[in-house]
C-alpha positions as CSV (number, residue, x, y, z in Angstrom):
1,X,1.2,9.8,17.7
2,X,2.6,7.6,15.1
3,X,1.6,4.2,14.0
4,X,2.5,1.2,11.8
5,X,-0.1,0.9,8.9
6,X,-0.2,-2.3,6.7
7,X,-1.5,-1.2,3.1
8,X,-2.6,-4.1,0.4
9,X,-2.9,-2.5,-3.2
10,X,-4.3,-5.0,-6.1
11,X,-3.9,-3.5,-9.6
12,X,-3.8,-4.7,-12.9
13,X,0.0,-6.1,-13.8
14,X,0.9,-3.0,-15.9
15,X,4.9,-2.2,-15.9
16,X,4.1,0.9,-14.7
17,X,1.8,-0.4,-11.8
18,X,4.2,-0.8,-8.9
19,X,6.1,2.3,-9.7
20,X,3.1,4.4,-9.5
21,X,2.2,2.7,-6.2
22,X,5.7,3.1,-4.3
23,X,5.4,6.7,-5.6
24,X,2.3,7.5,-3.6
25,X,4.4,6.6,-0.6
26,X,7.3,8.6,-1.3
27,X,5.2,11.8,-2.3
28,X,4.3,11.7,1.6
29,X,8.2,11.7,2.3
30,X,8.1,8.3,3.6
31,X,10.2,5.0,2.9
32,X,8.5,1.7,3.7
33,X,9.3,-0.6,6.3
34,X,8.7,-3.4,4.1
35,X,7.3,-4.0,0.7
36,X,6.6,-7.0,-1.1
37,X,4.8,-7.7,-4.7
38,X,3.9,-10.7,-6.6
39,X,2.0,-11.4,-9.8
40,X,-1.6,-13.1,-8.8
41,X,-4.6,-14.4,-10.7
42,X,-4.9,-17.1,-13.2
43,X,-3.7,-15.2,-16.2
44,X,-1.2,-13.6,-14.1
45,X,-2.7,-10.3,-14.7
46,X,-3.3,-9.0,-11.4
47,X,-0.2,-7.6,-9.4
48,X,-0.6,-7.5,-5.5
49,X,1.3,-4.9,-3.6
50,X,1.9,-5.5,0.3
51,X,3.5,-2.3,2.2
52,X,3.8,-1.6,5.6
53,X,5.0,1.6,6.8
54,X,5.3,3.3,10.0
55,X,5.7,6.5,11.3
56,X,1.8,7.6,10.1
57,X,-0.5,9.0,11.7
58,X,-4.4,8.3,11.2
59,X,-5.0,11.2,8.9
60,X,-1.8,10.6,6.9
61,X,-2.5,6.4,6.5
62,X,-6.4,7.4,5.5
63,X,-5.1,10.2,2.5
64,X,-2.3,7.8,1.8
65,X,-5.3,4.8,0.6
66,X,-7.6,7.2,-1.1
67,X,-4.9,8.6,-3.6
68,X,-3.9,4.9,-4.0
69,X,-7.4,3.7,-5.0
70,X,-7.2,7.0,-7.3
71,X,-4.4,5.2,-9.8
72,X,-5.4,4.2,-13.1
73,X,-4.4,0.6,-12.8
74,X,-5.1,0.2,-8.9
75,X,-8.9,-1.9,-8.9
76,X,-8.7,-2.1,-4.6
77,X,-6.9,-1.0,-1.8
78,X,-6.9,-2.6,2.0
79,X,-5.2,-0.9,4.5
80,X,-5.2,-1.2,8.7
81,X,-3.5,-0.6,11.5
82,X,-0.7,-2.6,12.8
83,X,-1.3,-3.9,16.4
84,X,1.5,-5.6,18.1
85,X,0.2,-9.2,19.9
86,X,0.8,-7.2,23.1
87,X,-1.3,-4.7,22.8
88,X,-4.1,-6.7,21.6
């Protein structure tokens, strides 16, 4: 059965951060519902990547985080399921 996941990356604001973090996504064949990145922190330094994708099962959403929080620049990774208010 597939599922909406919600997946929040922090990592440091490299060029080469968000690339390597929307690539983690397509080596699973996938295209995100919606993604949305913005530079955080006082020094700006910090780059916070917001993607939610659906389609994914359990399995897919838990191998999809680990190999995230496996990139060089990524320093955390939150991820959940999305539940619809009527399901709640």
């Amino acid at each position: 059965m597939s599922h909406t996941f919600c997946f929040s990356v922090q990592a440091e604001a490299l060029p080469s951060s968000l690339p390597r973090v929307l690539d983690v996504f397509s080596l699973y064949g996938n295209v995100p519902d919606h993604c949305y990145s913005q530079l955080a922190g006082r020094a700006q330094d910090e780059l916070v990547v917001d993607v939610q994708m659906s389609g994914l099962d359990l399995d897919t959403a838990e191998r999809i985080a680990r190999r995230l929080q496996r990139l060089v620049s990524v320093t955390s990774v939150l991820w959940s399921e999305k539940r619809s208010a009527a399901a709640a």
